[in-house]
C-alpha positions as CSV (number, residue, x, y, z in Angstrom):
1,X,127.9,144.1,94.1
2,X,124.6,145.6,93.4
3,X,121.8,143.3,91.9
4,X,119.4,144.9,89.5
5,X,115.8,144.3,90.5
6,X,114.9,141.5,87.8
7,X,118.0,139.3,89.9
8,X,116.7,140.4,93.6
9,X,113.2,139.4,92.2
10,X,114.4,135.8,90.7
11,X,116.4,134.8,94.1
12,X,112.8,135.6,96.0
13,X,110.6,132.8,93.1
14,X,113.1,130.6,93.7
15,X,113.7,130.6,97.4
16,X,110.7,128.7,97.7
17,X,110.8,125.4,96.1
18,X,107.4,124.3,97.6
19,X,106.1,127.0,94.6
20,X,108.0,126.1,91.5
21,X,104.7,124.4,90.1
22,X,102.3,127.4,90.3
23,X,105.2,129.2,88.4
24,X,107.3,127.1,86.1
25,X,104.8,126.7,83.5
26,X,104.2,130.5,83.4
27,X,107.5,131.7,83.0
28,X,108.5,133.1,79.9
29,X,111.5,132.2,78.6
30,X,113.6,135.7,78.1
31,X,113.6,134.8,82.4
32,X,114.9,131.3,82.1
33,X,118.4,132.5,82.6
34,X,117.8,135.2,85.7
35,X,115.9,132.0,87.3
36,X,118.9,129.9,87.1
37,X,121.3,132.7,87.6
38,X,119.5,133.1,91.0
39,X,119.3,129.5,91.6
40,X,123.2,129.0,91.6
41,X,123.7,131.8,93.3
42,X,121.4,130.9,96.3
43,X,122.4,127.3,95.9
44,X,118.7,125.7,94.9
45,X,120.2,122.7,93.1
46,X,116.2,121.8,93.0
47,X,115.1,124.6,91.2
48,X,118.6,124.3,88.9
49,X,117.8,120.7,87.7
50,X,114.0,121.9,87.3
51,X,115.1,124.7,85.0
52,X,117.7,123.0,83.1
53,X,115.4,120.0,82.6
54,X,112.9,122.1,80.6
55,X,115.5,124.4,78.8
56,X,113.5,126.6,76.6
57,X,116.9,127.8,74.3
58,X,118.6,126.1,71.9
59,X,122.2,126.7,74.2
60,X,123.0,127.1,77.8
61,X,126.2,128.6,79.0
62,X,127.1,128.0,82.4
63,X,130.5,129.4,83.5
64,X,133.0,131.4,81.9
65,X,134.7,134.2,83.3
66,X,133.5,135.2,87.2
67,X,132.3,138.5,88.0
68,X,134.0,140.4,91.1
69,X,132.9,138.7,94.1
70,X,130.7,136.2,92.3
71,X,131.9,132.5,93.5
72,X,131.6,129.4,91.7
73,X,128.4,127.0,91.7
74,X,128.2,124.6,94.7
75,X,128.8,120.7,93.9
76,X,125.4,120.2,94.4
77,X,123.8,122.9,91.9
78,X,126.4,121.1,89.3
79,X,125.2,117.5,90.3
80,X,121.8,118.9,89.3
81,X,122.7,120.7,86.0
82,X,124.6,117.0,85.1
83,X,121.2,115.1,86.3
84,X,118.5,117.8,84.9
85,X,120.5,117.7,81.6
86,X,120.3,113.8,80.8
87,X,116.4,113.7,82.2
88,X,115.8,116.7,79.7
89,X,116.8,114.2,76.6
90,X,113.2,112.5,77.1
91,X,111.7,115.8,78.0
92,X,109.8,117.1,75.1
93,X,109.8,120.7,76.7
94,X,113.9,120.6,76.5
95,X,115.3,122.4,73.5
96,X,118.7,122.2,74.4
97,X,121.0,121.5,71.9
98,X,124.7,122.8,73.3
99,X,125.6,122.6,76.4
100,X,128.5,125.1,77.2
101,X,130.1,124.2,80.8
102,X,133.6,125.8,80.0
103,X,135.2,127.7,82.7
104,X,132.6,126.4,85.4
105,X,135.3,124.4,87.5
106,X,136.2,126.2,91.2
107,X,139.1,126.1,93.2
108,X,138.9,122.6,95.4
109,X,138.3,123.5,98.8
110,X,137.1,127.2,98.0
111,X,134.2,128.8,99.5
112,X,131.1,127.3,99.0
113,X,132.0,123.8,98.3
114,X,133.0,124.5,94.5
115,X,133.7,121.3,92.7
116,X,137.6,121.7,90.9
117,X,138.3,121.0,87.2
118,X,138.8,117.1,88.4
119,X,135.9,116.6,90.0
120,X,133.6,118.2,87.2
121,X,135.9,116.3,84.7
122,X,134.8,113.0,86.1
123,X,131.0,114.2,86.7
124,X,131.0,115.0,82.7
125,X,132.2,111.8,82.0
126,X,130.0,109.5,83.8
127,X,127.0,112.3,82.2
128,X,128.1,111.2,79.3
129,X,128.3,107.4,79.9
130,X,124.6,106.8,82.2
131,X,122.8,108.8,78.9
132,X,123.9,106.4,76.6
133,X,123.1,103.2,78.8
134,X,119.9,105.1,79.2
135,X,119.5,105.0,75.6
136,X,120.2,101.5,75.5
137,X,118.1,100.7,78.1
138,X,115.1,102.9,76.5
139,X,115.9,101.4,73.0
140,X,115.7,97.7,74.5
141,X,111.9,98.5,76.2
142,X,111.0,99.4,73.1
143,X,112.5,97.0,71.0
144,X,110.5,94.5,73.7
145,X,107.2,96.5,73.0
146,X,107.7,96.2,69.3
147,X,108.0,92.3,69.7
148,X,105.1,92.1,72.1
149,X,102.9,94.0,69.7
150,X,104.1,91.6,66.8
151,X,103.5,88.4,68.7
152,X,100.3,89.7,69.5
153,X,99.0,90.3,65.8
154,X,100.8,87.1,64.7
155,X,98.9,85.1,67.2
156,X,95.6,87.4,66.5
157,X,96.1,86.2,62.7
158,X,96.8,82.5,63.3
159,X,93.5,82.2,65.4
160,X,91.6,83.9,62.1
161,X,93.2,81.1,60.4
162,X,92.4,78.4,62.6
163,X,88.7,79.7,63.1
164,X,88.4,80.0,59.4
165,X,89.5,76.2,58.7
166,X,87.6,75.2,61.3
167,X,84.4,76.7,59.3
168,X,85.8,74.8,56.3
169,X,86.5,71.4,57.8
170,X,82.7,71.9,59.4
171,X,81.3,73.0,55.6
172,X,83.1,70.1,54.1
173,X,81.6,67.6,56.6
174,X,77.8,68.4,55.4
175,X,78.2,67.0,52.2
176,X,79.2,63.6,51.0
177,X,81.8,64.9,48.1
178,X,83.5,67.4,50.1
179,X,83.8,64.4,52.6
180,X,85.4,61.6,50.5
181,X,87.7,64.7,49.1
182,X,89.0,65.4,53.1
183,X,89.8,61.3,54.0
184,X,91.5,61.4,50.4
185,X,93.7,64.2,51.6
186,X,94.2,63.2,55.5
187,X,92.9,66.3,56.7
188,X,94.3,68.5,60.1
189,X,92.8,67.2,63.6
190,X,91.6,70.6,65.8
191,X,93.8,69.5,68.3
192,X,96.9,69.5,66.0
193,X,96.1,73.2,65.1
194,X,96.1,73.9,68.2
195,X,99.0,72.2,69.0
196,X,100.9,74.3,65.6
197,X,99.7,77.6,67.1
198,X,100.8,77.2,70.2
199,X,104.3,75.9,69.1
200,X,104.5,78.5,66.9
201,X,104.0,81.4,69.8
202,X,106.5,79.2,71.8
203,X,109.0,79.0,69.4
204,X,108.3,83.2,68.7
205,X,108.8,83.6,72.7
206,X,112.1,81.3,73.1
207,X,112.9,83.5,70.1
208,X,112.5,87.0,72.1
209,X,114.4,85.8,74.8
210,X,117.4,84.8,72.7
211,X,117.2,88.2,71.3
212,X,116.6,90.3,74.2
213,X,118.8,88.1,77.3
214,X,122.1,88.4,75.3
215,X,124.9,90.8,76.0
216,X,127.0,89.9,73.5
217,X,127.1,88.8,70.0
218,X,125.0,89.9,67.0
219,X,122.7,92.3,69.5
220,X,126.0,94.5,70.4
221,X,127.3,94.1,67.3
222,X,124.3,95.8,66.0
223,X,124.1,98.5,68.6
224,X,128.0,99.2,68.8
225,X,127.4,99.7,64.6
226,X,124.4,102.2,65.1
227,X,124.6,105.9,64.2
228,X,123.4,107.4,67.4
229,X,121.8,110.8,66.8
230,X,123.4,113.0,69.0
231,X,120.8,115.5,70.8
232,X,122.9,117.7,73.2
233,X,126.8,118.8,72.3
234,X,128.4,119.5,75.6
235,X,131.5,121.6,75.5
236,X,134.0,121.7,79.0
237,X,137.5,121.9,79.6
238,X,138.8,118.6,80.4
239,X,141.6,118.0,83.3
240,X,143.3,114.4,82.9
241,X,145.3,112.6,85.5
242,X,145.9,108.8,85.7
243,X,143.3,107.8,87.9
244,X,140.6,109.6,85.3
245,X,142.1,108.6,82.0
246,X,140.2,105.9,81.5
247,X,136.8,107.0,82.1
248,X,137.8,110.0,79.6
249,X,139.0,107.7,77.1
250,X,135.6,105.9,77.5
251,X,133.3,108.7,77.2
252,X,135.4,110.2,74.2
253,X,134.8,107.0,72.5
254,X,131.3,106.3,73.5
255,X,128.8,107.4,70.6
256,X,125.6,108.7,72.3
257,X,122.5,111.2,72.9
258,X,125.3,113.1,74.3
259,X,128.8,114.4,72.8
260,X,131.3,115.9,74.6
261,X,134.0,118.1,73.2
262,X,136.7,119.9,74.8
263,X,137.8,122.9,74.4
264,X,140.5,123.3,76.8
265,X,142.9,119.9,78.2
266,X,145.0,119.5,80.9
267,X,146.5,116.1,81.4
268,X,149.1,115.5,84.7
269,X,151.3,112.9,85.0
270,X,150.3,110.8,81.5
271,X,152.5,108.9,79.1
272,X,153.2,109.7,75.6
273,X,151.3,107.1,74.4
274,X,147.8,107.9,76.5
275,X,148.2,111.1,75.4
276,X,148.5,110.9,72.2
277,X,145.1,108.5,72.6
278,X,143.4,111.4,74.4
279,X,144.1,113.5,71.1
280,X,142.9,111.0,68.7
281,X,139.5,110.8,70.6
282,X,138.9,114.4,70.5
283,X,137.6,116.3,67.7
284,X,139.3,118.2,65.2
285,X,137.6,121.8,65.3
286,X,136.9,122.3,69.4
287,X,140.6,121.9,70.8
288,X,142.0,125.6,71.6
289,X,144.7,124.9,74.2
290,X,146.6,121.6,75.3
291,X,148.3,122.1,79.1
292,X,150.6,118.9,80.1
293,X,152.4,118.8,83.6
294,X,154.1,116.7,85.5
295,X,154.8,114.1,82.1
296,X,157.7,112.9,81.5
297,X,157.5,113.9,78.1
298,X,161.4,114.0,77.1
299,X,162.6,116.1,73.6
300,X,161.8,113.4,71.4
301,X,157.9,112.7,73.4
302,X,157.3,116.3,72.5
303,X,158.5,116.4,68.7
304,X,156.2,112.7,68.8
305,X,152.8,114.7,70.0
306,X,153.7,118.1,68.1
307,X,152.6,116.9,64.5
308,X,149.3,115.1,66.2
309,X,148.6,119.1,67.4
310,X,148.8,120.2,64.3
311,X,146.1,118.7,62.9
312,X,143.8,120.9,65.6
313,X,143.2,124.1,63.0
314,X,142.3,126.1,66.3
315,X,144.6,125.1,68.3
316,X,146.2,128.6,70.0
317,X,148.0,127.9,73.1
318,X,150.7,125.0,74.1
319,X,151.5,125.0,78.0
320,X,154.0,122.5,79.0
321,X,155.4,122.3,82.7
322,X,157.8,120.5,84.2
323,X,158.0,118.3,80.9
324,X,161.6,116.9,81.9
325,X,162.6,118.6,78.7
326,X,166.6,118.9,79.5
327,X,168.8,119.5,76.5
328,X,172.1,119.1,78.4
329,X,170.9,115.6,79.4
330,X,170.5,114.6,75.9
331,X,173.3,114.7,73.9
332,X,173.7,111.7,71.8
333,X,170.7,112.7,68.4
334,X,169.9,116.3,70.1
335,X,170.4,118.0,66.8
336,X,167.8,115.5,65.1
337,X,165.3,115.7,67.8
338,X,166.0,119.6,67.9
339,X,165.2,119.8,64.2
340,X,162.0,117.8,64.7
341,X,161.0,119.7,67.1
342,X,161.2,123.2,65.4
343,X,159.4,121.5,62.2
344,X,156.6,120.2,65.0
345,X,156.3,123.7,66.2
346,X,156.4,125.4,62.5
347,X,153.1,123.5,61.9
348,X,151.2,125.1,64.9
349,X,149.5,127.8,62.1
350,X,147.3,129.7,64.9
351,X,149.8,129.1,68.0
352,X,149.8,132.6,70.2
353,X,150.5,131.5,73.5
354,X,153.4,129.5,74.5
355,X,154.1,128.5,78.1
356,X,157.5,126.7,79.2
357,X,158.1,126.4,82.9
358,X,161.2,124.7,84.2
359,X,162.1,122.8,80.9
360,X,166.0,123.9,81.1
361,X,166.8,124.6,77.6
362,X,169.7,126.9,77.6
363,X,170.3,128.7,74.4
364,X,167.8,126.8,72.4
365,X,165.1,129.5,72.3
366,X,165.8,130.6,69.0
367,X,165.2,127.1,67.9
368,X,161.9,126.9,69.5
369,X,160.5,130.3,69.0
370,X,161.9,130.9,65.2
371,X,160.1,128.7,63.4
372,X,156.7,130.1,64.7
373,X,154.4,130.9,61.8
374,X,152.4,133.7,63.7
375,X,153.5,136.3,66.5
376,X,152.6,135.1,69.7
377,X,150.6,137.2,72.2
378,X,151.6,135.6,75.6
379,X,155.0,134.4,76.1
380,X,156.4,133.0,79.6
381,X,159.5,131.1,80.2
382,X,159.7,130.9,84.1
383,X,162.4,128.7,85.5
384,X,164.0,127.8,82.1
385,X,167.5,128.7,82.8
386,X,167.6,131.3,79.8
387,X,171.1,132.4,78.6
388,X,172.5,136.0,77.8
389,X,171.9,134.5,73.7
390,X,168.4,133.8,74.7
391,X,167.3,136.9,75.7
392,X,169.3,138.7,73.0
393,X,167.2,136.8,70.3
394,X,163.9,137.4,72.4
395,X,164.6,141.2,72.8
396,X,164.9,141.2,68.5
397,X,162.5,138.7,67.5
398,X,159.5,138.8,65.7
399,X,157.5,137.8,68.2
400,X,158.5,140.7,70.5
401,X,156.3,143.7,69.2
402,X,153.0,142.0,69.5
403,X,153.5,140.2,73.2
404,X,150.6,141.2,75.5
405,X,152.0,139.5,78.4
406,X,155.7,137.7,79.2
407,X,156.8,136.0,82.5
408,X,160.5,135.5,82.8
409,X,160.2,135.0,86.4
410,X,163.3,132.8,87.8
411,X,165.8,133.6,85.1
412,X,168.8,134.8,86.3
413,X,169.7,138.6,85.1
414,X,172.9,140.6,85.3
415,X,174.8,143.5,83.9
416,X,175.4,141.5,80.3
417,X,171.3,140.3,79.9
418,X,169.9,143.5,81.0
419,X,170.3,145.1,78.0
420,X,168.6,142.9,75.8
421,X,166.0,143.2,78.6
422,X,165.8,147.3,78.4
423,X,165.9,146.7,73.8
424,X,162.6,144.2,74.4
425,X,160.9,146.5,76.7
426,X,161.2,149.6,74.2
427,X,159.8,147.0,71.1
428,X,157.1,146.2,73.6
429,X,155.7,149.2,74.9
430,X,152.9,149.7,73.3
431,X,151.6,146.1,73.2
432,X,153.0,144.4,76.6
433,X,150.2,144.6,79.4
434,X,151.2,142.2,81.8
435,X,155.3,141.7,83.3
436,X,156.6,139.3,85.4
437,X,160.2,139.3,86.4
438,X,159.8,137.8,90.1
439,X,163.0,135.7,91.4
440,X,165.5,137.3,88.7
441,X,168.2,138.9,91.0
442,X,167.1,142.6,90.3
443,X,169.5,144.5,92.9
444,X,168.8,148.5,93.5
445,X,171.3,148.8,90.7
446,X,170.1,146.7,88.3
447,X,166.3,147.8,88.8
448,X,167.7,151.7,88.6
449,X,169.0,150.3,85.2
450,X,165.6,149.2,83.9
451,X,163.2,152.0,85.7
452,X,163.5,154.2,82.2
453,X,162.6,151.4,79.8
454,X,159.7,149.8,82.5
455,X,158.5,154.0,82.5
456,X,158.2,153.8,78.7
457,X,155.4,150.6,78.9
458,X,152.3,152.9,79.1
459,X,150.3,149.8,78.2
460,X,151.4,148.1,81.0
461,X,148.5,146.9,83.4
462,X,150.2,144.6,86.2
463,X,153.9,144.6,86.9
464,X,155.0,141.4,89.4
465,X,158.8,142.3,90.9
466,X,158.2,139.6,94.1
467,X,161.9,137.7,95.8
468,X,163.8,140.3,94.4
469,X,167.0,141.5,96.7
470,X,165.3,145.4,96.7
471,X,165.8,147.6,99.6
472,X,162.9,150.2,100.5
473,X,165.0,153.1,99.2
474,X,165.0,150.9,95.5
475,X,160.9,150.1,96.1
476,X,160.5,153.8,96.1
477,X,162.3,154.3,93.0
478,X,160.5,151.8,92.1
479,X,156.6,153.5,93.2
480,X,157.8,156.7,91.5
481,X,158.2,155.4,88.0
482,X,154.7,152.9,88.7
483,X,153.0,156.1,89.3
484,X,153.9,157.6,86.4
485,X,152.6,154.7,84.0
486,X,149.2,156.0,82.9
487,X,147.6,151.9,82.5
488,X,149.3,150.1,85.6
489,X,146.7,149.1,88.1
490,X,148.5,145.7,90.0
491,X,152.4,146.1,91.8
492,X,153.6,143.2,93.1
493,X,156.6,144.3,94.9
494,X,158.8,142.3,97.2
495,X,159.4,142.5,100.8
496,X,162.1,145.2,101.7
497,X,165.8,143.3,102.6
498,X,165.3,146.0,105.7
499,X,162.0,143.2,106.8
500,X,163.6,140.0,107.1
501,X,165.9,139.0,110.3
502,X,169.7,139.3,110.4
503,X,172.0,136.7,108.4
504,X,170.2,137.2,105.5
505,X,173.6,136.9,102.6
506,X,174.3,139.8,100.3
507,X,173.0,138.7,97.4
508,X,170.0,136.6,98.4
509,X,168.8,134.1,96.0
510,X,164.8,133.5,95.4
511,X,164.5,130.5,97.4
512,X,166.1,132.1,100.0
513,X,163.9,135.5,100.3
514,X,160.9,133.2,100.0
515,X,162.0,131.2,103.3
516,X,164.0,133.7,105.3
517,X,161.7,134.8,108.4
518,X,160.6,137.9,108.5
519,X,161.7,140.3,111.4
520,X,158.9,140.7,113.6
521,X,160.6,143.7,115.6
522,X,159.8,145.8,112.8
523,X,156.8,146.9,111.7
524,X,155.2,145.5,108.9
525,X,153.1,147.8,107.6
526,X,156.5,150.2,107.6
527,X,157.2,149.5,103.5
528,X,153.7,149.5,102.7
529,X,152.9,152.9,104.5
530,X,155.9,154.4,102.9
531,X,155.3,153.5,99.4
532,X,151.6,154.2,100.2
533,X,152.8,157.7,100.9
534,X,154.6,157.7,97.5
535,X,152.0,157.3,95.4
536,X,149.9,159.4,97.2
537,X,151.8,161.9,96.5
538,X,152.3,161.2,93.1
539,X,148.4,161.5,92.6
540,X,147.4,158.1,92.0
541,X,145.2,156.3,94.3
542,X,144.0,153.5,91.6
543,X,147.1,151.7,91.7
544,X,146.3,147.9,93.9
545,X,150.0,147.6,95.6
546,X,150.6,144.0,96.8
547,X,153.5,142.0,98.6
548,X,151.2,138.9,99.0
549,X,152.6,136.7,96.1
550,X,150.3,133.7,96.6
551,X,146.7,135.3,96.3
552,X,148.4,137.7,93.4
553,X,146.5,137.2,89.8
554,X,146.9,139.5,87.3
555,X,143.4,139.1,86.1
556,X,142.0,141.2,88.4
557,X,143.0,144.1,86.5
558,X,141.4,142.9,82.8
């Protein structure tokens, strides 16, 4: 990775934190974002919360899509980003205004202590929280100033008074009519002014304290009813669980210097019913995807929360794993519930990516996917027990001409479903750019079968074929036809049946290629060498083969 020279200079200012005085005030503010570039990247959380704190723009952006080789912030440089962020609110140098975080969550445990999705969640949260209580608290000191100053000038104008009938009493003492007039009219002692005065600021303190030592009452009333100004939006993705969900719940519905909006959630192992509170917090226009795993959401949960996603009019992508969505366990009302469903789903106007993992709904695709209003763009159905109907309907749907990427990893094919598989590949080639069909069975026969319609994808960018029964005489047929596809970059291919130890049955399911040991009397470097050789010779050395299918992502080709 080469640094230009405005980077290599910021990562020598702020190296030295012991010199951020002499220079902060002269920076000018086209460098802001090089200084903190170079702070994160050298992991100066001082120099990141001094920056931040004094934000010359309108928006920061912090996150997003990595760079090759570029890691994610440390915990510490986020901490000070959260910290700098909340002091900046009284900081009339600050002119931020949106505060874009989305995308900035690491891989827990990564290099370079990265804080994960949860973490950060939770750290936004409690941001969120400690600015409006320092609000309060801010509000309340001045509130108590105010009072101060008005005692001050109410016991300022009842001395005046006291001093000026005082003078009177005195005036009307000197002369004989002014004196019969005061016995007449029992007139004030001077100690019984100054006994009124000083009851009066007595009364005026005991009043104060009333007003400032209660927690409760008319004071909160009054504060929970005020329309906070809100000075810095602060956009993230949001990751839910059910140790978190109530501190989300309460920033979402805490109204404050800061607001935070989501533009991405992920909730795990959540009820209907906190879910569907989670929505109603969240504002209408921000929401672009929803991901929910690990819920025991059922048919009916699902066709509960679909018309509460409709009313996001951004709302693009729907991922739901391991949902317990299981038609065949549901018989009694599954026609009703179906039929809810599909209406749920008809009302998602800008839905284009779709993600159903391990929901076993044999047959019911068409139900699902045909009442769609727009063609979606990224389609995957891994472990979802999809029938030969299933796949026939896919391979002539609407939906099939416009799919950028499709994962059918996991569902069983054969001689009747690859067919349908060879008609959706030909309505797909010039749109689909990513393929997944690890863990489908594909024999040397039944790949040799599909090797003419795969050839025909010349948008295809990354092609994933891992725990697939494939000898190294099918992986070469295989190479030949990859090197021959103008766009493909990434193969995942799968380990040769010639690698793993003897035993291994004739047909080997996915779970069992994933577990079966490897033979460690043959060399493994012998497949990769081979097919190395084979696209060598094919003239293509851009092409990234791969076996390893837990470190495989198919972004590294985009």
């Amino acid at each position: 990775m080469v640094h230009s020279l405005v980077s290599l200079c910021a990562r020598e200012v702020v190296s030295d934190h012991s010199s951020s005085p002499t220079w902060l005030r002269w920076v000018p503010r086209e460098l802001y974002g090089a200084l903190l570039e170079a702070a994160f990247a050298c992991c100066r959380p001082l120099a990141v919360g001094e920056l931040v704190q004094r934000w010359p723009e309108r928006t920061l952006r912090v996150g997003g899509r990595r760079k090759t080789g570029q890691t994610a912030p440390s915990r510490l440089c986020i901490q000070a980003l959260l910290l700098a962020v909340v002091r900046g609110l009284a900081d009339q140098r600050s002119a931020l205004q949106v505060l874009d975080v989305c995308g900035l969550q690491g891989d827990e445990g990564g290099m370079g202590d990265p804080m994960g999705g949860w973490s950060l969640t939770v750290a936004l949260c409690t941001m969120v929280i400690q600015a409006k209580a320092g609000a309060h608290r801010t509000q309340r000191k001045e509130g108590d100033r105010e009072r101060k100053r008005f005692s001050a000038l109410e016991r300022e104008r009842d001395l005046k008074r006291e001093r000026g009938q005082r003078m009177g009493m005195k005036e009307l003492k000197d002369g004989e009519t002014c004196r019969e007039k005061t016995r007449s009219e029992s007139p004030v002692s001077d100690e019984e002014l100054i006994k009124g005065v000083r009851r009066r600021m007595e009364m005026e303190r005991q009043r104060g304290v009333v007003v400032t030592g209660s927690r409760g009452g008319k004071l909160e009333t009054e504060e929970k009813e005020a329309d906070w100004e809100v000075l810095v939006q602060v956009r993230a993705d949001i990751f839910v669980n059910a140790r978190s969900w109530e501190r989300v719940r309460l920033a979402l519905s805490t109204s404050g210097p800061l607001k935070l909006q989501c533009r991405y959630l992920r909730v795990e192992e959540i009820s209907v019913p906190s879910i569907r509170t989670l929505l109603n917090l969240l504002p209408r226009k921000s929401l672009l995807g929803i991901d929910v795993r690990y819920s025991s959401l059922g048919v009916a949960g699902l066709a509960e929360l679909l018309p509460l996603l409709s009313t996001f009019p951004e709302l693009n992508s729907l991922r739901l794993h391991y949902c317990n969505l299981d038609i065949r366990r549901d018989n009694f009302g599954q026609e009703g519930v179906l039929r809810d469903l599909s209406q749920g789903l008809s009302n998602l106007q800008e839905l284009r990516q779709l993600s159903l993992t391990a929901l076993r709904l044999p047959g019911q695709l068409r139900v699902l996917l045909s009442s769609l209003p727009q063609s979606l763009e990224v389609l995957e159905l891994p472990y979802l027990s999809l029938s030969p109907a299933d796949l026939a309907y896919l391979s002539c749907s609407h939906h099939v001409s416009s799919l950028l990427q499709l994962d059918l990893s996991e569902n069983c094919l054969d001689e009747t479903t690859v067919p349908s598989i060879r008609r959706l590949l030909c309505q797909a080639s010039s749109s689909l750019q990513h393929l997944s069909l690890s863990g489908c069975g594909l024999t040397d026969r039944l790949l040799g079968m599909l090797l003419p319609s795969l050839g025909g994808c010349w948008a295809l960018k990354s092609l994933a074929l891992a725990l697939n029964p494939l000898s190294r005489a099918g992986l070469c047929d295989l190479m030949r036809t990859a090197a021959r596809m103008p766009c493909l970059r990434l193969l995942l291919y799968p380990n040769a049946l010639e690698d793993y130890q003897p035993g291994l049955p004739e047909l080997p399911s996915s779970t069992q290629l994933l577990e079966w040991p490897l033979d460690e009397s043959v060399d493994s470097n012998t497949t990769s060498n081979k097919l190395s050789q084979v696209m060598m010779d094919s003239g293509r050395s851009d092409l990234v083969l791969t076996c390893d299918l837990l470190n495989f992502d198919k972004d590294m080709v985009d």
